[in-house]
C-alpha positions in Angstrom: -121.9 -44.2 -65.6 -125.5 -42.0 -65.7 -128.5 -43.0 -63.9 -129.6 -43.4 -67.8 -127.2 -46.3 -68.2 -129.1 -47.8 -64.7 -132.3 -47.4 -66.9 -133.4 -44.1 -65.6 -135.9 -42.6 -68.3 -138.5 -39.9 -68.7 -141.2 -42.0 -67.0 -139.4 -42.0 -63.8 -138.5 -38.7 -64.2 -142.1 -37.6 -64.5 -143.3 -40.3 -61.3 -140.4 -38.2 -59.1 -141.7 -35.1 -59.8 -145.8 -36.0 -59.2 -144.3 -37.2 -55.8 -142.7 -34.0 -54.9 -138.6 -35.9 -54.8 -136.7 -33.1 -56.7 -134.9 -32.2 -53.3 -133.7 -35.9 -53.0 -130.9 -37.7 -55.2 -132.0 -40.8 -56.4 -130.2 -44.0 -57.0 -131.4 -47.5 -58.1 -131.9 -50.9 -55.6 -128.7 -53.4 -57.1 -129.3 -56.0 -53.9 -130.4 -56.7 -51.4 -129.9 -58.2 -48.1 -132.6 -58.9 -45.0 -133.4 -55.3 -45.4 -130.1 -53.7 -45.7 -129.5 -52.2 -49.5 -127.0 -51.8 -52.2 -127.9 -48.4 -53.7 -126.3 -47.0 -57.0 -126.0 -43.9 -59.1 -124.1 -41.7 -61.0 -121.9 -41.4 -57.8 -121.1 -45.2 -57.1 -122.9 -47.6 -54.6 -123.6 -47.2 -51.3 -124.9 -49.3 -48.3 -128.7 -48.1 -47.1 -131.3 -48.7 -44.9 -134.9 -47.2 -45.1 -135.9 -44.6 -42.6 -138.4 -45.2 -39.7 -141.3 -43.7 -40.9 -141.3 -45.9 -44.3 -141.0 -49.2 -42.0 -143.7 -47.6 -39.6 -146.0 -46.5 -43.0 -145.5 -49.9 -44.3 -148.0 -51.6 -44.8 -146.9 -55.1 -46.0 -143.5 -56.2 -47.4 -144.8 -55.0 -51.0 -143.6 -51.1 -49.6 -140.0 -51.9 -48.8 -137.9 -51.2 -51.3 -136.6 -54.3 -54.1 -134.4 -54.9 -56.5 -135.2 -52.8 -59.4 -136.3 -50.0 -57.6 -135.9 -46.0 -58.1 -135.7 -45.2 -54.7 -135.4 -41.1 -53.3 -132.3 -41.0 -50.5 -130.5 -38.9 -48.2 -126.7 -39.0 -48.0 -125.6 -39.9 -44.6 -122.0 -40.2 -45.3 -119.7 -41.4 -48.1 -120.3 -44.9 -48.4 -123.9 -44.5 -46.5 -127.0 -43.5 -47.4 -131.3 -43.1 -45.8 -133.6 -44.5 -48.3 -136.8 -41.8 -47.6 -139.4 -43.2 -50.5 -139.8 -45.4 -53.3 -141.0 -44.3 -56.4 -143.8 -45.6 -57.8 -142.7 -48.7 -59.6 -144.1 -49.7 -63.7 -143.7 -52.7 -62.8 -143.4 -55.4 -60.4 -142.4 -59.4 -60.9 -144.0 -61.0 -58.3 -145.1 -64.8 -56.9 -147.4 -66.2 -53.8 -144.7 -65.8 -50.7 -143.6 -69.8 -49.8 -144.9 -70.9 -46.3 -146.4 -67.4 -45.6 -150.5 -67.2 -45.4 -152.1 -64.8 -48.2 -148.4 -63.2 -48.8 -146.8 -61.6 -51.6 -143.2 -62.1 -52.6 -141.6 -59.6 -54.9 -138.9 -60.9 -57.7 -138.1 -57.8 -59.0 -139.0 -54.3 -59.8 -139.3 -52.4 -62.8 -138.5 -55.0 -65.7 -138.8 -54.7 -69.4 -138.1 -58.7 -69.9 -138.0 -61.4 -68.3 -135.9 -64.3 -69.4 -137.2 -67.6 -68.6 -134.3 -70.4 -68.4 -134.7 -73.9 -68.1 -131.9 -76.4 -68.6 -132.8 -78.6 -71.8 -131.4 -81.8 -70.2 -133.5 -82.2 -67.1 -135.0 -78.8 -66.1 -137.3 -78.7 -69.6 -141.0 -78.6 -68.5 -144.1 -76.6 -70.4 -146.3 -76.8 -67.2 -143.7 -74.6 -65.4 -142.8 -72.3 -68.6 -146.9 -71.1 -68.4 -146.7 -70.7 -64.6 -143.9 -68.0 -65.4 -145.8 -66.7 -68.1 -148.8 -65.7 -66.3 -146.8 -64.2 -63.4 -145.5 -62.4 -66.9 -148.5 -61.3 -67.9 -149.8 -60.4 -65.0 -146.9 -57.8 -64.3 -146.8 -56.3 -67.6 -143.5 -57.7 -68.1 -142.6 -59.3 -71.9 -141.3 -63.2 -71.8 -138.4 -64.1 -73.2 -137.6 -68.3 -73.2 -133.9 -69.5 -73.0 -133.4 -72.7 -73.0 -129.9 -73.9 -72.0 -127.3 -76.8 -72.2 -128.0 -77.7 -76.4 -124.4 -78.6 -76.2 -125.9 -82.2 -73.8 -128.6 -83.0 -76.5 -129.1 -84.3 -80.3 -130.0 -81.1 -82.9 -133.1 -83.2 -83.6 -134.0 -83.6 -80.6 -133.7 -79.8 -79.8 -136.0 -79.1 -82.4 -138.3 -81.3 -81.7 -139.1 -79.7 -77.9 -138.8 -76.1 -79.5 -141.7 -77.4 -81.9 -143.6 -78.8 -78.7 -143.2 -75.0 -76.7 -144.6 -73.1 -80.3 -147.7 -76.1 -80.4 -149.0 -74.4 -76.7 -147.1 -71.3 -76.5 -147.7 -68.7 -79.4 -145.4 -65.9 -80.1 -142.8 -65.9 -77.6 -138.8 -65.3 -78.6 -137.1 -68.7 -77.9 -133.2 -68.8 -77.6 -131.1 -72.2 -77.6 -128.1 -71.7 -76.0 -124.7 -73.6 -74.6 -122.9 -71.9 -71.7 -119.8 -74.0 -72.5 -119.5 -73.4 -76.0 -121.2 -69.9 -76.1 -123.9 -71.1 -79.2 -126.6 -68.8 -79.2 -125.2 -66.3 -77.5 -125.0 -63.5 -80.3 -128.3 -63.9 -80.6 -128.8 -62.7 -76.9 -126.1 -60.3 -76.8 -128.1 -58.2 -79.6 -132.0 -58.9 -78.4 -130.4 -57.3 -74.8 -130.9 -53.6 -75.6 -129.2 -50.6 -73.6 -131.6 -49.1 -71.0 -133.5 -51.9 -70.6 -134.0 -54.3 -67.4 -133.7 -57.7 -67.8 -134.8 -60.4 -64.9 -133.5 -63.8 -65.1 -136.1 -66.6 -63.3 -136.0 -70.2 -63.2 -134.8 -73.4 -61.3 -131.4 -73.6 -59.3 -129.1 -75.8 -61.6 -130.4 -74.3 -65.0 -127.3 -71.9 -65.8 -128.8 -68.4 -65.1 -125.8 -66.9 -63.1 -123.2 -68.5 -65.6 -125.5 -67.2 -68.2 -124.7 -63.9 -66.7 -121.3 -64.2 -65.6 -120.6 -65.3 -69.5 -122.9 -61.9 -70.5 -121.1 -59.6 -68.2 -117.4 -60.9 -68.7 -117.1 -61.2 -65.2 -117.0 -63.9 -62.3 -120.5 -61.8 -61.1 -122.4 -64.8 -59.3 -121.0 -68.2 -58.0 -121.8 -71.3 -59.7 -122.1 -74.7 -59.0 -122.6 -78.3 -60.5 -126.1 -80.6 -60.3 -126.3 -82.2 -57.0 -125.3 -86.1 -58.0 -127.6 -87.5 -55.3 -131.1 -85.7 -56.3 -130.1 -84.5 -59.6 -131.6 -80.9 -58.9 -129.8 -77.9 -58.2 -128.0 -76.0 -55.9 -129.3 -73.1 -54.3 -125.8 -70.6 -55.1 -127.6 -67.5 -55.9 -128.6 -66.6 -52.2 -129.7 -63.0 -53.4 -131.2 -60.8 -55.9 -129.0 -59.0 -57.9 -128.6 -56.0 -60.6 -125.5 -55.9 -63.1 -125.0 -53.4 -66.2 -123.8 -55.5 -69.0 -121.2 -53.9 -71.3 -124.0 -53.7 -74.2 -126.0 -51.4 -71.9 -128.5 -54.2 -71.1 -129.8 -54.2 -67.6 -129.9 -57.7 -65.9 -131.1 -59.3 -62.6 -130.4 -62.6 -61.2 -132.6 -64.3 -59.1 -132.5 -67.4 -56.1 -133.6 -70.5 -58.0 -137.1 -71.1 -57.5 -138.7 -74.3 -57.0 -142.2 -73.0 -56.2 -143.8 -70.7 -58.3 -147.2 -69.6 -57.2 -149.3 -67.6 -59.6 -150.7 -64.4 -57.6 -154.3 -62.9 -57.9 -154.0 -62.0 -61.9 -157.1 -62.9 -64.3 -155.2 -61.0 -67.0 -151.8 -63.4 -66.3 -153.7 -66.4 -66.9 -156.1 -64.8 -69.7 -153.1 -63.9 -71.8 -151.1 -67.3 -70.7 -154.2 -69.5 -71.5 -155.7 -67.3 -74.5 -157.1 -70.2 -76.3 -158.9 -71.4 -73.2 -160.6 -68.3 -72.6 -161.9 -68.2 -76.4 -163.8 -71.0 -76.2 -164.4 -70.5 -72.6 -167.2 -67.2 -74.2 -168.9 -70.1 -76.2 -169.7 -71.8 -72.7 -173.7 -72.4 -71.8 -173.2 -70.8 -68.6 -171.4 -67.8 -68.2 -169.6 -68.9 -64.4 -168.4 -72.4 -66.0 -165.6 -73.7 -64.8 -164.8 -75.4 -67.0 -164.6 -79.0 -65.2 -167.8 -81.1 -65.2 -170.7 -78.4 -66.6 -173.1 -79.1 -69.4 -172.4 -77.4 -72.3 -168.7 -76.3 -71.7 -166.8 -75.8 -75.1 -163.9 -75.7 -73.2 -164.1 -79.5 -72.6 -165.4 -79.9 -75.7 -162.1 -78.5 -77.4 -160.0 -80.6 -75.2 -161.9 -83.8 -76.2 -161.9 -82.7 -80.0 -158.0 -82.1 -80.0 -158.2 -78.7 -80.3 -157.1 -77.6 -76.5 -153.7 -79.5 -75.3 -154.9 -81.6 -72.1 -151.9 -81.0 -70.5 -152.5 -77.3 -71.1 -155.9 -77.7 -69.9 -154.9 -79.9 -66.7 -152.2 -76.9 -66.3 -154.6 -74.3 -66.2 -157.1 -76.0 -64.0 -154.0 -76.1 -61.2 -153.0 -73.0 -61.5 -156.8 -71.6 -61.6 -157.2 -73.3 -58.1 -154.2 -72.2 -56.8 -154.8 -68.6 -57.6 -158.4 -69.1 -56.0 -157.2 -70.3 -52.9 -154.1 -67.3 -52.6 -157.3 -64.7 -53.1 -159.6 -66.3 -50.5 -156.2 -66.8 -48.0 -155.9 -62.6 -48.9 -159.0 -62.4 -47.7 -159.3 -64.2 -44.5 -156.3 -62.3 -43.2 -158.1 -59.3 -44.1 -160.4 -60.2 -42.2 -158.7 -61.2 -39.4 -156.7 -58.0 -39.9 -160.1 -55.4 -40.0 -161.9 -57.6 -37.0 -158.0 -57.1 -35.1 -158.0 -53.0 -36.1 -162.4 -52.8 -34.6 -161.3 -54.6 -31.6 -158.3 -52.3 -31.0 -160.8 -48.7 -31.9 -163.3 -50.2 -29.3 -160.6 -50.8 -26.5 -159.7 -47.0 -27.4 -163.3 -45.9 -27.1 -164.1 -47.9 -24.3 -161.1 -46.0 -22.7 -162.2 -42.6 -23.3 -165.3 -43.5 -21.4 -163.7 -44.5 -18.0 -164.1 -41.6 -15.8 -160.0 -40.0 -14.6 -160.7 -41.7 -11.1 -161.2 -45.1 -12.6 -158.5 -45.1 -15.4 -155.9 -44.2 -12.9 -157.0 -47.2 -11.1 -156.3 -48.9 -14.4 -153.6 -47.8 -14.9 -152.2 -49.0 -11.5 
């Protein structure tokens, strides 16, 4: 295997250089585990750890290394290596951090596609499809949608949701599949092209490790059945992980997620919501918002038919939700400036005391 096959290309070849890594091997993040790595190249895979003065430089949990990364290192020993830098990534899948104040989580690095899977039987739901969209769009990362388990539902009935996804979402490949019977799936196997990094996302239950397990050829990730009790599912995929499929295709799998919290992105929800934002320009006042404003064509189109209301309603949530993430960002800035000017004061308050009196203080 070459670092090509990990998706290694001229881009990255041209970052490493503009960062001065020529002296360092490189290798590509395959998992990860509460900060200890699974590193691979050319060579194999090897355990890692980041050196002190990234996790002192750090400045959030954005600059540790993830899944997906290009990453510089420093052999150690055979099965060992020191991760000494990231290189800058092209791209960067990414959601509000669950129970964490103004925090960002990163999905994955360095993705060409994302498949979104839902599960057709219980999992199917639009509102949730445009929440992965804009955190999409907003990474520069093209949407694919798969929707699994046909095999549990009526061919009419299939078509009739796949016509409901094309009414509010435009131009997006959509592949019907069955994991059991393996329909679809040569459609998949030839959209899924050598080089390029694949991330799966979606709900536990919905059949993304068996999707790539069937892929691969191999028992890759473990699977699991709905739970009976609260017919959602389990949470077997405890980690992120990175498999080269025997077409070349790059693919990650990810934790289900249940929560999917749309980051600060106006172009995520500008591209997700395009028809909003074309009637939005048509609005009386340019800072509408779109909710209770004279004059707003936006409500206008909803109450002529021509915006979906459930589109609309979607929009409006996620719109809030990305308002209150970017004023929570900005309070612990805040808090985080007012914490570093208190700190520089104590310093220079310090500097002041005359030798006699700081060695009292310092008794």
């Amino acid at each position: 295997m070459t670092i090509e096959d990990l998706g290694y290309n001229d881009t990255f070849e041209k970052l490493r250089k503009e960062n001065n890594l020529e002296d360092f091997e490189i290798g590509r993040v395959i998992a990860e585990h509460k900060e200890r790595y699974i590193v691979k190249n050319e060579k194999g895979e090897f355990e890692a750890e980041i050196t002190g003065n990234l996790r002192f430089t750090a400045k959030s949990r954005e600059d540790f290394p993830a899944v997906g990364d290009w990453v510089a290192i420093i052999n150690y020993d055979s099965d060992f290596v020191i991760i000494h830098s990231v290189i800058p990534r092209i791209s960067v899948l990414s959601r509000q951090a669950v129970g964490k104040f103004g925090e960002t989580q990163i999905i994955a690095t360095n993705i060409d596609f994302a498949l979104l899977v839902q599960a057709i039987d219980r999992d199917f739901n639009i509102n949730r499809l445009e929440r992965y969209l804009t955190i999409c769009y907003s990474s520069n990362v093209s949407p694919i949608i798969i929707l699994t388990k046909i095999d549990l539902i009526e061919t009419q009935n299939l078509d009739d949701i796949v016509k409901k996804i094309k009414q509010r979402i435009k131009n997006i490949p959509i592949f019907a599949i069955s994991n059991e019977t393996k329909d679809g799936y040569s459609s998949i196997t030839e959209f899924l092209k050598k080089g390029k990094t694949y991330c799966l996302l979606g709900s536990s239950g919905v059949g993304k490790s068996t999707l790539m397990n069937n892929l691969s050829g191999k028992n890759i990730m473990k699977t699991n059945t709905i739970s009976k009790s609260t017919n959602k599912g389990r949470h077997i995929t405890s980690h992120r992980e990175l498999t080269v499929l025997e077409s070349g295709g790059i693919l990650i799998d990810n934790p289900g997620m249940r929560e999917i919290g749309v980051i600060d992105s106006a172009d995520g929800l500008e591209n997700t919501f395009d028809k909003i934002y074309g009637f939005s320009k048509q609005c009386k006042f340019t800072d509408c918002t779109h909710t209770n404003e004279i004059g707003c064509a936006v409500m206008e189109a909803v109450e002529n038919g021509e915006i979906d209301v459930n589109s609309y309603d979607n929009f409006l949530k996620i719109q809030r939700e990305k308002d209150h993430f970017n004023l929570s960002v900005s309070e612990k800035r805040k808090k985080e400036k007012s914490f570093g000017k208190m700190i520089k004061n104590f310093k220079n308050d310090m500097q002041k005391i005359s030798p006699k009196h700081k060695n009292a203080y310092k008794k």
